[in-house]
C-alpha positions as CSV (number, residue, x, y, z in Angstrom):
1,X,-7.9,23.3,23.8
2,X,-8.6,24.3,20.3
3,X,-7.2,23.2,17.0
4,X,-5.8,25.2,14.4
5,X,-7.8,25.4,11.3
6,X,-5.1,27.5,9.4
7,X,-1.6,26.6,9.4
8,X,1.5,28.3,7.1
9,X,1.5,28.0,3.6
10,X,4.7,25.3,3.9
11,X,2.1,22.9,5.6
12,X,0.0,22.6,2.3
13,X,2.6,22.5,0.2
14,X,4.3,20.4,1.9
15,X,1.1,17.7,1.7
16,X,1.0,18.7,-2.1
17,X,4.7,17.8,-3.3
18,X,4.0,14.1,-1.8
19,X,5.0,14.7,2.5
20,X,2.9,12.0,4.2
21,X,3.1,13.3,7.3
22,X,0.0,14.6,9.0
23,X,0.5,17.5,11.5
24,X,-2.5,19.2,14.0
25,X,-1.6,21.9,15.9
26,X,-3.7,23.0,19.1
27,X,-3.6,26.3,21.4
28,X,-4.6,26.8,24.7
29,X,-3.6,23.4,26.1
30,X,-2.9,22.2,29.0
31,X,-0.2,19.4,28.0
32,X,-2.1,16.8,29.9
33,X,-1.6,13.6,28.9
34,X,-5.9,13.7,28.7
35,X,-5.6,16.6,26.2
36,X,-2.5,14.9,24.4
37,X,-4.5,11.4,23.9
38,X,-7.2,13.4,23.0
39,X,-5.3,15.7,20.2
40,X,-4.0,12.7,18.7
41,X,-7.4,11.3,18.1
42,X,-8.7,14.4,16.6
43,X,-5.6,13.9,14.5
44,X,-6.1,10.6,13.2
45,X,-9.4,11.0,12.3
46,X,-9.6,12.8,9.0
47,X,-7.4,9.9,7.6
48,X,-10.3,6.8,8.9
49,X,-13.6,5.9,8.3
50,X,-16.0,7.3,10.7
51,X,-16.6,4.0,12.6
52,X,-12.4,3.8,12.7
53,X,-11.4,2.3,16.6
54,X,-8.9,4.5,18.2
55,X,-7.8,3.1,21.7
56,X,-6.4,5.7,24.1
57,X,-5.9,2.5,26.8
58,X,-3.9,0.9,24.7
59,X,-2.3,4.1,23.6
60,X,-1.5,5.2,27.6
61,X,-0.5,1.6,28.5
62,X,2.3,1.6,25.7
63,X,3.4,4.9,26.9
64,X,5.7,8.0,25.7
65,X,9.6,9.1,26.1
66,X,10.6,12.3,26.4
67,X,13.6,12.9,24.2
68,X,15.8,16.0,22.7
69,X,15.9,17.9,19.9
70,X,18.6,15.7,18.6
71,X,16.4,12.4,19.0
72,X,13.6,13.7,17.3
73,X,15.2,15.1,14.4
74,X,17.3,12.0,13.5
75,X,19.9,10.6,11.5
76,X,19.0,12.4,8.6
77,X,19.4,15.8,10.1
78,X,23.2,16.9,10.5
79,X,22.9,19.4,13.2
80,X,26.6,21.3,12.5
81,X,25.1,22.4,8.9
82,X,21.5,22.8,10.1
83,X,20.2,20.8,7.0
84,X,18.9,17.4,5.8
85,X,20.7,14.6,4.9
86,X,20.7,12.4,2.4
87,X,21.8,9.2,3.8
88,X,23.2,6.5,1.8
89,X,25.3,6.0,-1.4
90,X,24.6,7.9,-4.7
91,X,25.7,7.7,-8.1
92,X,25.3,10.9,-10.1
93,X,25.1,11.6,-13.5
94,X,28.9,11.2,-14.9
95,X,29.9,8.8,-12.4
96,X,30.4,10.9,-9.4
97,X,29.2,8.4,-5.9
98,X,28.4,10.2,-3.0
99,X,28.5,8.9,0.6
100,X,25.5,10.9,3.0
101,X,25.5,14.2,1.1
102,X,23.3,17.5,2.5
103,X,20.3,17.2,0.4
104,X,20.9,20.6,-0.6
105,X,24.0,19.0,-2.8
106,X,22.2,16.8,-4.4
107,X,20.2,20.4,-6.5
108,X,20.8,20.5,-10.0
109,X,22.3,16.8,-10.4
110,X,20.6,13.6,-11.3
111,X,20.7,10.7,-9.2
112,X,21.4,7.6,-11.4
113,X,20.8,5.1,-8.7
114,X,21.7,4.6,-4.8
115,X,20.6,2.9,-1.4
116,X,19.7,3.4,1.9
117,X,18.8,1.7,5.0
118,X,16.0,2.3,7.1
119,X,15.5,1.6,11.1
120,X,13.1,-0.7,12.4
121,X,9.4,0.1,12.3
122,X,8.6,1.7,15.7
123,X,12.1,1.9,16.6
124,X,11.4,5.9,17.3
125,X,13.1,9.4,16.7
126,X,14.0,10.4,12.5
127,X,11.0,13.0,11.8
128,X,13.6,14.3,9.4
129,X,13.5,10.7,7.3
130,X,9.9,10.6,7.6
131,X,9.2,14.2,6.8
132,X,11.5,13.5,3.5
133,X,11.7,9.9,2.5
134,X,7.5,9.2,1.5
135,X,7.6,5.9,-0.5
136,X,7.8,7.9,-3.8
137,X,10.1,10.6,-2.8
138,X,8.9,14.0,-2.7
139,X,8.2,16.1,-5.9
140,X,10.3,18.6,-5.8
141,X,14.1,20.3,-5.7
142,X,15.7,19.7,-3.0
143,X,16.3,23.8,-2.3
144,X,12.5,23.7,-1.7
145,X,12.4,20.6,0.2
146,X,15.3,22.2,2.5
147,X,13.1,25.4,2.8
148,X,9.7,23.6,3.7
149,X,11.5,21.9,6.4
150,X,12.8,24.6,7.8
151,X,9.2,26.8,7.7
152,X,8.0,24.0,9.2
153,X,10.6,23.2,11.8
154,X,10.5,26.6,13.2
155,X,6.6,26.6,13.5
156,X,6.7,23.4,15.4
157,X,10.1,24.1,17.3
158,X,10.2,27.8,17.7
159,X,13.7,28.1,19.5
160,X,12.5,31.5,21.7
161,X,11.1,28.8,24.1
162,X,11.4,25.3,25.8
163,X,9.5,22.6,24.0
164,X,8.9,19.3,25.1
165,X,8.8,16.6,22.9
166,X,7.1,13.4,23.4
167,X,7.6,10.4,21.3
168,X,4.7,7.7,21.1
169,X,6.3,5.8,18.5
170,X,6.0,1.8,18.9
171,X,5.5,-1.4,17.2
172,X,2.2,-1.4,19.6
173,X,0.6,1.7,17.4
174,X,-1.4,-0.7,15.1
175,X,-3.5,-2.1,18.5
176,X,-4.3,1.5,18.8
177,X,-5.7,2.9,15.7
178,X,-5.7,1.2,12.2
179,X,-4.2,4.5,10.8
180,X,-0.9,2.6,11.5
181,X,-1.4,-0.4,9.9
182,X,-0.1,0.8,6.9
183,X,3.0,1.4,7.8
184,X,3.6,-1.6,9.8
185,X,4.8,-3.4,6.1
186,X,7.5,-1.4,5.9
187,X,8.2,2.7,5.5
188,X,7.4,2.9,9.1
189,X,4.7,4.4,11.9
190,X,5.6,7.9,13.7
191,X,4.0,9.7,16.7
192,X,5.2,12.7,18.2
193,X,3.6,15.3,20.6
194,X,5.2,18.9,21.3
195,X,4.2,20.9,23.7
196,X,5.7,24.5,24.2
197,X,4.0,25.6,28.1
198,X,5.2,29.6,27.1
199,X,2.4,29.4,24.4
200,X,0.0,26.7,25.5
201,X,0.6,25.4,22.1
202,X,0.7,21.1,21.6
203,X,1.5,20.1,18.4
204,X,0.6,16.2,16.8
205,X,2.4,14.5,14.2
206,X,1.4,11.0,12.9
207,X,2.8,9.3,9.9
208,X,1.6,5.8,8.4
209,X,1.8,5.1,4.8
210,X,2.9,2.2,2.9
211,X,3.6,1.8,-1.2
C-alpha cells in the first residue's frame, strides 16, 4: 500500500477556501481491514503531535457499516439535480426566503440571514454537509464550491467501477484518537473509507474541527 503524495488541484484548493476535511488516498491496497486501520492512522497523523495516541482496538471494536452512495452523500446532496444543497431557510437580499435551495442558486445573491439544523455528532453519513458547512463557511462562490465537489467526488467515486464505502463514524471516535475531540462540541466527527477493488485504490476521509 502506498499513499498518494499528489492529489488534483481541487484537493488544495479545496483546503485553501476553508474545507476542513482531510482526505489520503492510497494505491495498491488490499482493502483489509489491517491496511484500512492502518491508512486511517497515517491519515490522522499530520493533524497530531508526534506522541498523539491512536487506538486501532478501540477503533476495530466500534466497528464500520457499509452503506450506499446515497448514505454517504447525505441530506445535503439532492441526487435528481446532481448538486449540493443548501438546507434550511434563507432570506435574501430584497426579501426573497428560500426553503433548501441548490447551492448553485444561492450565486450572485446575498444571504441576509437563515438557519439550519444539524444531525447528531456521530450519527453518520452527510460528507456533502461536512465537505461544505466548516464552522466559518467556505470562502468562495458557490459555482466554485459546486465544481470542487464535483472534481472531488469523481476522484474518490469514479462511477466506471464498484466502490465500497465504509463508514466509521461514532460517538466512540474521541477514545480512538484525540483528532476527534474537536468536533465532539459540536460541528461533528466524520470517518469514511472507500475502497474501489478494480484499482486497488482505498481512499480516507476524517473530519474534526470545532469553532
Amino acid at each position: 500500500m502506498e499513499r498518494l503524495t499528489a492529489l488534483p488541484a481541487a484537493f488544495d484548493r479545496y483546503s485553501a477556501i476553508g474545507g476542513v476535511l482531510d482526505f489520503a488516498v492510497f494505491d495498491d491496497s488490499d482493502g483489509s481491514e489491517a491496511e484500512v486501520l492502518e491508512a486511517i492512522e497515517q491519515t490522522l497523523r499530520p493533524a497530531l503531535p508526534e506522541d498523539a495516541p491512536f487506538d486501532a482496538d478501540a477503533l476495530r471494536q466500534s466497528g464500520s457499516r457499509v452503506i450506499g452512495g446515497a448514505e454517504f452523500l447525505g441530506e445535503w446532496f439532492d441526487p435528481e439535480a446532481g448538486q449540493l444543497l443548501k438546507r434550511g431557510t434563507w432570506t435574501l437580499a430584497g426579501g426573497i426566503e428560500l426553503e433548501d435551495p441548490l447551492l448553485i442558486d444561492l450565486q450572485g445573491h446575498s444571504v441576509e440571514n437563515g438557519s439550519m439544523g444539524l444531525p447528531n455528532v456521530g450519527e453518520g453519513g452527510q460528507f456533502a454537509l461536512a465537505f461544505t458547512e466548516p464552522p466559518y463557511g467556505l470562502q468562495a462562490e458557490p459555482l466554485e464550491i459546486q465544481d470542487l465537489f464535483d472534481s472531488i467526488r469523481s476522484f474518490i467515486l469514479p462511477g466506471y467501477a464498484i466502490t465500497e464505502i465504509r463508514d466509521w463514524t461514532s460517538p466512540a471516535l474521541a477514545e480512538v484518537s484525540p483528532y476527534f475531540e474537536a468536533g465532539m462540541e459540536w460541528w461533528g466527527v466524520y470517518l469514511f473509507s472507500l475502497y474501489t477493488p478494480q484499482s486497488r485504490r482505498l481512499t480516507i476521509i476524517a473530519g474534526s474541527t470545532t469553532d
